[in-house]
C-alpha positions in Angstrom: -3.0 -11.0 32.3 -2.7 -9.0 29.4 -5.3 -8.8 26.6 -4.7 -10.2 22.6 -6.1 -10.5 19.6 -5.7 -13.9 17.3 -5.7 -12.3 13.6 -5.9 -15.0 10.7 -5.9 -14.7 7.0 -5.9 -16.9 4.1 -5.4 -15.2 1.1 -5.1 -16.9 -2.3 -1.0 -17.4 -1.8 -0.5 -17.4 2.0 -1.6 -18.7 5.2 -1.1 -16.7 8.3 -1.8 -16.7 11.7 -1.0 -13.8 14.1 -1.7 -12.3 17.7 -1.4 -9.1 19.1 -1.5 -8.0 22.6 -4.1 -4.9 23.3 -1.3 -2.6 23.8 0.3 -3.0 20.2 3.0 -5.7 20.5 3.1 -8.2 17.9 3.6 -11.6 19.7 3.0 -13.8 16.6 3.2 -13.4 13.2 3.5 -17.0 11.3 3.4 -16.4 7.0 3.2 -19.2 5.3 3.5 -19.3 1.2 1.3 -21.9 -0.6 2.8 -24.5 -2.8 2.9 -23.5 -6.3 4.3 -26.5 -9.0 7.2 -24.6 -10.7 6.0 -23.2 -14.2 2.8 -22.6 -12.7 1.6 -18.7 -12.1 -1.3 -19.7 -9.5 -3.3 -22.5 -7.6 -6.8 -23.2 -8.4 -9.2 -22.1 -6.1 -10.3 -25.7 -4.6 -5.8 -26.6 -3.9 -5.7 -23.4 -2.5 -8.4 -23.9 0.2 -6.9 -27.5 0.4 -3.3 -26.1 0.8 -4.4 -23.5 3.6 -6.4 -26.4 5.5 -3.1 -28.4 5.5 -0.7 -25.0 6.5 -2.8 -23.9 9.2 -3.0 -27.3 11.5 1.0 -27.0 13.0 0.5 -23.2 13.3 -2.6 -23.9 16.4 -0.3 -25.6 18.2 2.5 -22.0 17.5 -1.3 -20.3 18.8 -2.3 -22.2 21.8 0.9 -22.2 23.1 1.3 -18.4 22.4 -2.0 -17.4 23.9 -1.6 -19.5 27.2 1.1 -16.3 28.4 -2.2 -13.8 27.6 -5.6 -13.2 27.8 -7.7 -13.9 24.3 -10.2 -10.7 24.1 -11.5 -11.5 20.2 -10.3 -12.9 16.9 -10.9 -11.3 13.5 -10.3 -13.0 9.7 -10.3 -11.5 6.6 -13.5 -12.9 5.2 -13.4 -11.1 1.7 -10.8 -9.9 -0.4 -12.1 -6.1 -0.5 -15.1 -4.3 1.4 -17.7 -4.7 -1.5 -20.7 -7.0 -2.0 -19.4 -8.8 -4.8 -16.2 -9.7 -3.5 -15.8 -13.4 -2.7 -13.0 -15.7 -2.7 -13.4 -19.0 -1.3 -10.0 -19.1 0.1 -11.2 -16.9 2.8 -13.8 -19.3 3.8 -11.0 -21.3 5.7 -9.8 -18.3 7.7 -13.5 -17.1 8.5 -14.8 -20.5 9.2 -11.6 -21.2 11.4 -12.1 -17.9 13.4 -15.5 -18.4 13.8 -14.7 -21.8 15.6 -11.8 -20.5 18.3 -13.6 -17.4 19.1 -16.7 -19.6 20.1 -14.7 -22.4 21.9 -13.0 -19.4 23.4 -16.5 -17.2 24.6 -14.9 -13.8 23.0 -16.2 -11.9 20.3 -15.4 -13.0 16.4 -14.6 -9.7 13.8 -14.9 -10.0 10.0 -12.8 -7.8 8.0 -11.6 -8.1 4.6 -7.9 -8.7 2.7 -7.4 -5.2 1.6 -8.3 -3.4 5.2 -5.8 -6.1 6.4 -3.2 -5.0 4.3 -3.6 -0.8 4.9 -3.8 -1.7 8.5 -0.6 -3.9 8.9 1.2 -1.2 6.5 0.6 2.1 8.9 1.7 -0.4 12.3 4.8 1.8 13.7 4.7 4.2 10.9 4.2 8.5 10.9 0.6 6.8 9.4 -0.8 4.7 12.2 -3.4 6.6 14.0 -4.4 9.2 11.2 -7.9 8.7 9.6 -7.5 10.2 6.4 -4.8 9.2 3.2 -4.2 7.8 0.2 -3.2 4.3 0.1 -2.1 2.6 -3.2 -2.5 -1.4 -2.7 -0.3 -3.3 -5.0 -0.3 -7.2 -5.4 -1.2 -10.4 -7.5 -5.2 -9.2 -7.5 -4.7 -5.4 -6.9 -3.5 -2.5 -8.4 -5.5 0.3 -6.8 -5.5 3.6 -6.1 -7.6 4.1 -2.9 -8.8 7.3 -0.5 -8.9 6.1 3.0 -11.3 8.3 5.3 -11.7 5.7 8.6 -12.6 2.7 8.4 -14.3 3.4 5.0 -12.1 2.8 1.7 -12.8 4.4 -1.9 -11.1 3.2 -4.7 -10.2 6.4 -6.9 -8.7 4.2 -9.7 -7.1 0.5 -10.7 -5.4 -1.5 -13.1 -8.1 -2.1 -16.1 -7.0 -5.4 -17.3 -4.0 -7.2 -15.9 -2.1 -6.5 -11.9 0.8 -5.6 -11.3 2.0 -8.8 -9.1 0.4 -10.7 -12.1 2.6 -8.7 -14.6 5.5 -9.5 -12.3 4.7 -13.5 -12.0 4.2 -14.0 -15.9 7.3 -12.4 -16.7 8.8 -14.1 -14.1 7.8 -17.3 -14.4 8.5 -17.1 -18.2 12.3 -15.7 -17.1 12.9 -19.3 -14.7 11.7 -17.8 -11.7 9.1 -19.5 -8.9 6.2 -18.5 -8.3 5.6 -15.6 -6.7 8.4 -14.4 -8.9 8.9 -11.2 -6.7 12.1 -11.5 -4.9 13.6 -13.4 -7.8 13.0 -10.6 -10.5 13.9 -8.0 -8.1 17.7 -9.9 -7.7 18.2 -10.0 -11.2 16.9 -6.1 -11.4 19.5 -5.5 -9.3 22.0 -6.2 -11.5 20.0 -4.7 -15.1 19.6 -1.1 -16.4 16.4 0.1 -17.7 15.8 3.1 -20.4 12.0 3.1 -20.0 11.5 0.4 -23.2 7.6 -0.4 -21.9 5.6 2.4 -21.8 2.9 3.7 -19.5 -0.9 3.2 -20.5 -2.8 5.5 -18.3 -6.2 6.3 -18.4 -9.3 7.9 -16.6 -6.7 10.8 -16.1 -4.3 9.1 -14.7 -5.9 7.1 -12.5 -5.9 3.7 -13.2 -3.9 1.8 -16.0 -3.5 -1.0 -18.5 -0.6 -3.7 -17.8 -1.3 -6.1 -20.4 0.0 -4.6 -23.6 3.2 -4.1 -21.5 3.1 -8.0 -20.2 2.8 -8.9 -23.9 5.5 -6.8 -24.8 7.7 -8.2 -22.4 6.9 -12.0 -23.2 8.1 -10.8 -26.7 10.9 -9.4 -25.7 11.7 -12.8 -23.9 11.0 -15.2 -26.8 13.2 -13.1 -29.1 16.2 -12.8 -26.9 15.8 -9.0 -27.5 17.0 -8.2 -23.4 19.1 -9.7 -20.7 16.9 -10.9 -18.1 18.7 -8.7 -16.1 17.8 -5.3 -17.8 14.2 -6.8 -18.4 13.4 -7.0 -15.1 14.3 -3.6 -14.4 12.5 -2.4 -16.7 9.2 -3.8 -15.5 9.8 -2.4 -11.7 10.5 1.0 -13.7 7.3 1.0 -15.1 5.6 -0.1 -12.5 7.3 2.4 -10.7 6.5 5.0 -13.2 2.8 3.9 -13.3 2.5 3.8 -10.2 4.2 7.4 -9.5 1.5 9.2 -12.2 -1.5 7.5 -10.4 -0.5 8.7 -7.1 -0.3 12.5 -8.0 -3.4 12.0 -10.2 -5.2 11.1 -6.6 -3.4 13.7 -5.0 -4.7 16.4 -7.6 -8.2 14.9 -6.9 -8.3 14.7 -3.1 -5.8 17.4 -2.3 -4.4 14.5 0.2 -0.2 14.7 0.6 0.1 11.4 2.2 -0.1 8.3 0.9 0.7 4.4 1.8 1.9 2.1 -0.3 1.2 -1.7 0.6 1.0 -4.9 -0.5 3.4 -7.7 -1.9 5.4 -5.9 -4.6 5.4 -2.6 -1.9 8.0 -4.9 0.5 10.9 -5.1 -2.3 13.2 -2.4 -1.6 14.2 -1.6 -4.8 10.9 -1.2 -5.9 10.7 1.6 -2.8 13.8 3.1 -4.1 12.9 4.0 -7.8 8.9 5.0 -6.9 10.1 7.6 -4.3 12.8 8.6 -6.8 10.6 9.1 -9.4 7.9 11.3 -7.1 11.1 13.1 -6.0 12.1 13.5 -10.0 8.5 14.6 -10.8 8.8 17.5 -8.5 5.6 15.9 -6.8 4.7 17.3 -2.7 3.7 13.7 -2.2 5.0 12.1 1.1 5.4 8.4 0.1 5.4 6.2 3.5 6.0 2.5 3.7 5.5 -0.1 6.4 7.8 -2.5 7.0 8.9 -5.3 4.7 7.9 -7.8 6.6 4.3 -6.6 7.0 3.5 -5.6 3.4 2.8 -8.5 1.9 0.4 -11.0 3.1 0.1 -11.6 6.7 -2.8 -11.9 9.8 -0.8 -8.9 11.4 -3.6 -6.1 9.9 -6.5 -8.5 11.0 -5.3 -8.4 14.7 -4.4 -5.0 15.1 -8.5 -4.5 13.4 -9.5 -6.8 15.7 -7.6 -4.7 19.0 -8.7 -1.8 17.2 -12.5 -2.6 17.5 -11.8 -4.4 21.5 -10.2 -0.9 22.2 -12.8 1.1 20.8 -15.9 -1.3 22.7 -14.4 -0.3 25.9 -13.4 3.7 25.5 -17.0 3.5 24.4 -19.4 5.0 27.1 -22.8 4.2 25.7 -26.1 5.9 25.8 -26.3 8.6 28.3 -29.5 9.0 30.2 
């Protein structure tokens, strides 16, 4: 019977559940949005972890009868949002707590790993990236906005937003436009159809490499309550910033590091346009950058980057030989 890997994570907005067999195949991969009241930019901490325990209950039976065709070697959760000591969210309490209990009931081993490792992982899966050890990776979402070196398993972050996110930048102005919450694919249909000529401006700093959003969110929320811009052209203008931020931070690593490569990830990462006008601005800056993606489907939240951790760690165990006498 062949070997798999449960993967769960519970981030602040989704609940996922996924499984991967030992040889790379993904043979679940259940997303789940949490139920945000419409005006509303977020869920308190205490709905969320309410919310999740709710989500997950129909997805076990999805699990049990996905994992009676295969052989359960381990599970891994994202425990924490990023690899650091001060990083806690109790949203993650549900996925760690839940692992925890099916890898005991089950006799195999139970990994931690955290949100952000999730998200590089799920990112390089079937990509020119997956396998290499050493990259930038630029992490974009509702709690991130950073610039990171990856060597490994080990994660630096070489710079971040100062003040607000960019997927928080995108919900407010979003939400403020009519749009649910997350406001992502929304915006990015009416963006579609706008023009931008680069109204918002960039706000770097630490040369280059990390960024202030605020100022431009207030900008744009004046914008809105004067009428000044078609929702339409305002939208694009804030994926052409974000674009344009996000372009200057990337060759500011680059300059630091001397790494070429780099991944970009993370909820805002799986809109195509927002693909389209980064790489056109790299191209446009005359930057030696190569810009990679992984799939849509895997660069927003999702278990698949704790399972493939979680195979990762099973694979390594066993190529392992151990002390030599």
């Amino acid at each position: 019977m062949i070997g798999a890997v449960i993967g769960l994570d519970t981030s602040n907005y989704r609940t996922s559940v996924a499984v991967v067999s030992l040889d790379g195949r993904i043979l679940m991969n259940r997303r789940e949005l949490l139920p945000v009241a419409r005006g509303n930019t977020g869920l308190r901490q205490s709905d969320a972890v309410y919310a999740h325990l709710k989500q997950v209950k129909p997805m076990m039976d999805e699990l049990r009868s996905v994992c009676g065709h295969f052989q359960v070697k381990a599970v891994c959760a994202s425990t924490t949002p990023r690899d650091r000591q001060d990083s806690y969210m109790p949203v993650f309490e549900v996925g760690d707590t839940m692992g925890r209990g099916i890898a005991a009931a089950m006799g195999v081993p139970f990994f931690q790993t955290d949100h952000q490792h999730g998200h590089i992982r799920s990112a390089q899966y079937g990509t020119e990236l997956e396998g290499m050890r050493e990259f930038l990776a630029f992490h974009l979402s509702g709690g991130t906005t950073d610039l990171l070196h990856v060597q490994g398993e080990r994660i630096m972050e070489l710079g971040t937003s100062l003040d607000l996110h960019a997927g928080q930048m995108m919900d407010r102005v979003g939400v403020s436009l009519g749009c649910d919450f997350p406001s992502g694919p929304e915006m990015e249909r009416m963006a579609a159809h706008g023009q931008a000529a680069g109204l918002l401006g960039c706000a770097m700093a630490e040369g280059d490499l990390s960024c202030h959003l605020s100022g431009a969110e207030t900008q744009a929320q004046r914008w809105i309550r004067e009428k000044k811009l078609t929702a339409e052209d305002l939208a694009r203008e804030v994926f052409d910033l974000l674009a344009r931020t996000v372009s200057r931070m990337l060759a500011a690593g680059s300059r630091k590091t001397g790494i070429r490569d780099a991944l970009v990830c993370g909820g805002i990462a799986s809109s195509g346009l927002f693909r389209e006008m980064l790489a056109e601005r790299i191209h446009r800056n005359g930057s030696k950058l190569r810009i990679v993606f992984g799939s849509s489907e895997l660069s927003g939240d999702n278990a698949v980057g704790a399972a493939l951790i979680g195979a990762d760690r099973i694979r390594e165990t066993f190529s392992d030989p151990g002390p030599r006498e």
